[in-house]
C-alpha positions in Angstrom: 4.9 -2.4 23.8 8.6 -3.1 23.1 10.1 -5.8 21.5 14.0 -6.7 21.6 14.9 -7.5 17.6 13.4 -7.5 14.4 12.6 -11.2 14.7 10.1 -10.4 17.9 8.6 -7.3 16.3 7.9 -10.1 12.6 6.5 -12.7 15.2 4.5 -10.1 17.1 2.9 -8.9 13.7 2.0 -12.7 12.4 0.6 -13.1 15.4 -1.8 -9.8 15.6 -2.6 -10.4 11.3 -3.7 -14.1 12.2 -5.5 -12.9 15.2 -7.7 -10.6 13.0 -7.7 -12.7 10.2 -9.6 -15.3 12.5 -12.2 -12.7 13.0 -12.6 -11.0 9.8 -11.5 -13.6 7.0 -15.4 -15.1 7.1 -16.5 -11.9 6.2 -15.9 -12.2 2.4 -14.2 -13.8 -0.4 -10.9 -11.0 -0.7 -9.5 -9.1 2.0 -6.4 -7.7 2.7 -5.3 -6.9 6.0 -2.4 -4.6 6.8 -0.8 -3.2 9.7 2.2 -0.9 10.8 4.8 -0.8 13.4 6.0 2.2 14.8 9.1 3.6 17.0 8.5 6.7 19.1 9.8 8.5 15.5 8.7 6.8 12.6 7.2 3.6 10.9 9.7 0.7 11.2 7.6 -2.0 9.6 5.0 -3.1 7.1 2.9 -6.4 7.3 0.1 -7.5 4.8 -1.7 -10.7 4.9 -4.3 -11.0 1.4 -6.7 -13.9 1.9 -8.7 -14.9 -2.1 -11.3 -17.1 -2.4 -13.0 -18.8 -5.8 -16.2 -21.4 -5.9 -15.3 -23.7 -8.4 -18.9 -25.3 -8.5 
């Protein structure tokens, strides 16, 4: 897939972390989920989204 700016390749990446998220946040009280973006040479791009939980009662 290509994407025109930066600004399409950060709203493509939100979209794919909340995607997952959706499916695998139930699973447990931390996760972290990371991806990358890559050009045809190298990594252009890093996204993490860290989900916590704590029971208080």
């Amino acid at each position: 897939m290509e994407l025109a700016s930066r600004a399409d390749v950060l709203r493509e990446m939100a979209r794919i972390l909340v995607d997952i998220a959706r499916d695998e946040l139930p699973a447990g009280e931390r996760t972290i989920i990371s991806l990358k973006v890559r050009s045809e040479e190298r990594p252009i791009a890093v996204a993490s989204l860290a989900f916590s939980n704590e029971w208080l009662a």
